[in-house]
Structures are given as C-alpha cells and as structure tokens.
N, C-alpha and C positions, 0 to 999 in steps of 0.2 A: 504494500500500500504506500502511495505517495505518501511526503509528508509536509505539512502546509505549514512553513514559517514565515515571516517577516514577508519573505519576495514572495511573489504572488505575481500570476501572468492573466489580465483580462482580455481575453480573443473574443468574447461572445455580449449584445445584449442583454441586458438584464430587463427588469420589470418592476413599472412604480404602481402603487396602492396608494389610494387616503383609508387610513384610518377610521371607524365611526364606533358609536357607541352597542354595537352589539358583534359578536366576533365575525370576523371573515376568514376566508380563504385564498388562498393562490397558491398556483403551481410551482413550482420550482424551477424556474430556467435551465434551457440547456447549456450545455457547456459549445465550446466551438465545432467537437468532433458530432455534435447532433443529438449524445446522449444527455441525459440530466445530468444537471453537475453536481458534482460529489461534495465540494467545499462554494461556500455564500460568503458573502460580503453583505451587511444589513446595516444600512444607519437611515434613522430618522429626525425629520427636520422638529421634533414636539413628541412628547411623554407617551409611550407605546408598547403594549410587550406585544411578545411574540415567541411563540410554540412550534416546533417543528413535528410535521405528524405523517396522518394520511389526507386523504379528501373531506374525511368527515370530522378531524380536529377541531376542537374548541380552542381557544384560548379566555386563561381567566386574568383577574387581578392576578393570583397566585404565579405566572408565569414569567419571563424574561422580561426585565423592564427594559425598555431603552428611555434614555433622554436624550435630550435635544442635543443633535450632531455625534451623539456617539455610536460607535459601531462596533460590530460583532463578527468575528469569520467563524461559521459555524461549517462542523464535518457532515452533510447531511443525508449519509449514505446511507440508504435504507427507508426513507424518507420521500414524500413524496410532493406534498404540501407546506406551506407555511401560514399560519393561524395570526391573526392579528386583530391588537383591539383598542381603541383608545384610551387614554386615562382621564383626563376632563375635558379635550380638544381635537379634534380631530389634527392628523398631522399626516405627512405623506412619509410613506415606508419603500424604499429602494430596496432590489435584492440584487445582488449583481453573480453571475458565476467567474470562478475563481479557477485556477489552473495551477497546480504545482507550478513555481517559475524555475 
C-alpha cells in the first residue's frame, strides 16, 4: 500500500458541497487513473464534520469536525461516500483526490 505523507500528487478533479442542516452525501472522486481515490484532501471554508462511509452514511454532531480553512487527508479505502453536515452555517466542503507523490 502507498503511503500518503506530506507530498501528495493532485492529477484529478475533485468535488465541492454546501453544507446544510441535515446530513448529506457524496461520492468520493476519482482519482486520475478513473478508479476512486484511495486518499482525500477535505477543507472547508465554515464549521462542518464529516464521516467517511457508504451511500447510506449519516453524519452526526459526534463526527469529524472541520473549521474554517482546515483540512484533513483522509485514507478512504474501503469507503465509498462522504457524509456531511453543518454546524450552525452552512459552509462549502471541497474533497479533492490525492495520489501518493
């Protein structure tokens, strides 16, 4: 298995979300080779968590917080969707696919 530090190669788009007050969903971006990518890149511009799951994940308070402009590189292999949810604002949520660099 790769392994995902610091350097990190982005070859593919990713996908942005707003946030709202009840959980959502979205797919997980492919990576460049066409498969779903293994490792994510997630920062959001406002207070958000987020859950990495199936189709049918929830996400609660209880989950991944993000604040404003921080990010996460998550391994999300196995995984199919990511869950997301507001915390008092709606905010927009980036997932980008990542590439061993």
């Amino acid at each position: 298995m790769a392994r995902l530090d610091d350097l990190a190669t982005i070859n593919a788009t990713g996908v942005q979300v707003t946030s709202g007050a009840s959980s959502a969903v979205v797919a997980i971006p492919n990576a460049a080779d066409g498969n779903r990518a293994r490792f994510v890149h997630i920062q959001a511009t406002g207070n958000a968590y987020i859950r990495p799951g199936g189709s049918g994940t929830t996400c609660t308070a209880n989950d991944l917080l993000l604040a404003p402009n921080m990010y996460v590189r998550l391994n999300v292999q196995g995984f199919t969707h990511i869950a997301y949810l507001q915390e008092t604002a709606a905010a927009k949520i980036n997932v980008t696919p990542l590439e061993a660099g």
